[in-house]
Each structure stands twice: as structure tokens, then as C-alpha cells.
N, C-alpha and C positions, 0 to 999 in steps of 0.2 A: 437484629443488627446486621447479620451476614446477607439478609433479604435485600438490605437497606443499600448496602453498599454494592453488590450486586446489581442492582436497580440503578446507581448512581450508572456506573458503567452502561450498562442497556441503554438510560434516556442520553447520554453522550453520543455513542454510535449512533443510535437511530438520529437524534441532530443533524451529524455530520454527514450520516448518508442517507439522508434523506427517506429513511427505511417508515414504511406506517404501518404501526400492525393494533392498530385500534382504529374501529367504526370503517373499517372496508370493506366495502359491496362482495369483493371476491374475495371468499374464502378461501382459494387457491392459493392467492396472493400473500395471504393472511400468512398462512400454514408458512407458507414458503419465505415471507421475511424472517417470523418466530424461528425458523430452526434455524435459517444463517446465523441470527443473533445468537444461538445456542452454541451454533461451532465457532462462531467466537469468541466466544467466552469461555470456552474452552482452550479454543491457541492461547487464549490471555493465561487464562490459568495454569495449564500446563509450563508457560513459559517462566512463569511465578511461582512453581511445585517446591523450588528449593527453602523458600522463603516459609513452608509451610503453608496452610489453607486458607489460598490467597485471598477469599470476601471472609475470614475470619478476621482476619487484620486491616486495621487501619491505615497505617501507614504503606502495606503493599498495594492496597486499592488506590492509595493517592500517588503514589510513583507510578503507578499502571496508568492513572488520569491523564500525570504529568506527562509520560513517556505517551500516548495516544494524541493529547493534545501538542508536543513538541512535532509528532510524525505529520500529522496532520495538517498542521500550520507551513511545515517544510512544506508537503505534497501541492498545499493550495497556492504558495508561493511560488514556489515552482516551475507549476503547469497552469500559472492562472485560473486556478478552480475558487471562483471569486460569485459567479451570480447563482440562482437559485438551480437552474440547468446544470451549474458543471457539479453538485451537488451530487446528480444522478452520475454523472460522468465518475466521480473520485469513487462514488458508491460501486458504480461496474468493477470500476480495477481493484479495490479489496475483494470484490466478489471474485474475479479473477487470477486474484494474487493476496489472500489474506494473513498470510506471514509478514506483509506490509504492518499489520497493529503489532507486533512483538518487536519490530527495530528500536535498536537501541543506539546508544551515542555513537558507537565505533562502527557499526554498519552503518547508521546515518550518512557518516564523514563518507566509508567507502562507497555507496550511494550514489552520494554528490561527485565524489572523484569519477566512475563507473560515469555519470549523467554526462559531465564535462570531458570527459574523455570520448563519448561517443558523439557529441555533437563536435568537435573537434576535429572527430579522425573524419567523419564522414556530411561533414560542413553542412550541418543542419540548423536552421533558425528552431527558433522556440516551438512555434507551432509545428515544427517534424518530428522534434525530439517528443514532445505531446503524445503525438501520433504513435510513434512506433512502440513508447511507453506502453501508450491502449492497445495495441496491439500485440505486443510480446513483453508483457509486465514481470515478467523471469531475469528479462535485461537488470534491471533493478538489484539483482544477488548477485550477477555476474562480478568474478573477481576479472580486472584488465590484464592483467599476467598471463594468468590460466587459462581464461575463459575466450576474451575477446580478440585480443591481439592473436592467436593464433587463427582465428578465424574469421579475420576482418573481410578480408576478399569474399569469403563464402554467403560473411554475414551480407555486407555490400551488393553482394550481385540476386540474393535470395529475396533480400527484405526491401531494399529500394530499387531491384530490376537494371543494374546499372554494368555494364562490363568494366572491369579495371585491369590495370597495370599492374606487376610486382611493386610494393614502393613500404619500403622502410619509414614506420612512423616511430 
């Protein structure tokens, strides 16, 4: 049973990011999807330790489902992670940034607030904010208070190359 539902989990991610770790020429590659899948399933679990041994139960395996398939549908909506290509792409940035599978509804929101806040402050269309996502997918945790507003200038002139002004947002 705990195989089973464990297994439910595994064939999800592999899905969503495009991960093959059956019938690949390169064993490297093999080795090397299998263990991602392992340390995340492990962030999974860990993050479900309160609940008890989270593929022994039912119902924590299906809030896990739910809560991966809610992250994920956001992510693809998003960032237009829509054809079989940005597949690989949503794949990179959990690789990147895989505390992305543990969000839950209240970092979701702060998230969204964090996303919309930085394409705002630093007037970015979709495909910037995309960008800088793939490229510094830590943005993603940033609390706006703490993290970002004190460092917008820094952020601005480091990440988009851009010289600015003092300017109160």
C-alpha cells in the first residue's frame, strides 16, 4: 500500500517534469533523474512528518497530490508552462528551487503577491518576469517587506543591468 501510493506521487512528478527514468540509453541520466525523484520525496515527506508516515496514509498522500497539482497548475499558468518544451523548463526550476513542491496555500498567495509585486516595481511583461523567475527562482520566497523593497535598487541594477534613481514605491 505505502509502495502504492508513493508510486502515485513518483508517476505525477515524473509527468509534470518531464523526468524518464525507464528505458534510457544513459545510465547517467537514469541515476540522476531517480535520485531527484528521491530528494523529493523526501522535501514531500518531510514536510508531511507532522501528519505522521506520510505514504502510510491516505489521505496525506492525497493533499500532497492536491497541494502539487494546485503548485503546479499555478506555475503553468503563470509562466505559460503550456507545450511539451516548457515541461523541461518548470522541470529546471524545481530542480533549481524544489521547496517550490511543499507550497502551500499562504505562501501560494505570498507568491503571487512577491510575483505581482516585482513585475510592478520593475515593469516587467510576462516573459521578464519568466525570465528572472529561471534565473533566480529564490525570488519566489522572497517576503516584499523584508526581502525585496529594501533591495530594489540593488536588485534592479544587478539583475536587469539598469542604473536608477532614489524612488519610493
Amino acid at each position: 500500500q505505502e509502495q502504492q501510493r508513493q508510486q502515485q506521487i513518483i508517476d505525477f512528478l515524473v509527468n509534470k517534469l518531464d523526468l524518464k527514468i525507464a528505458n534510457l540509453e544513459n545510465e547517467y541520466e537514469q541515476r540522476r533523474n531517480e535520485k531527484l525523484l528521491k530528494s523529493y520525496l523526501k522535501i514531500l515527506s518531510e514536510n508531511h512528518m507532522e501528519e505522521g508516515c506520510c505514504f502510510s496514509n491516505d489521505e496525506v498522500v492525497t493533499t500532497m497530490l492536491d497541494q502539487l497539482e494546485e503548485c503546479f497548475s499555478y506555475l503553468e499558468k503563470r509562466f505559460n508552462f503550456s507545450r511539451s518544451k516548457d515541461k523541461k523548463e518548470l522541470g529546471k526550476l524545481v530542480k533549481r528551487f524544489p521547496s517550490l513542491l511543499v507550497r502551500t496555500t499562504h505562501s501560494q498567495q505570498t507568491m503571487e503577491s512577491t510575483l505581482d509585486w516585482l513585475q510592478e516595481v520593475f515593469d516587467l511583461n510576462p516573459s521578464q518576469l519568466k525570465k528572472l523567475v529561471q534565473r533566480q527562482p529564490s525570488v519566489l520566497s522572497m517576503d516584499i517587506a523584508d526581502d525585496l523593497e529594501p533591495k530594489s535598487q540593488w536588485i534592479q541594477s544587478r539583475l536587469f543591468g539598469m542604473k536608477v534613481t532614489t524612488t519610493k514605491h
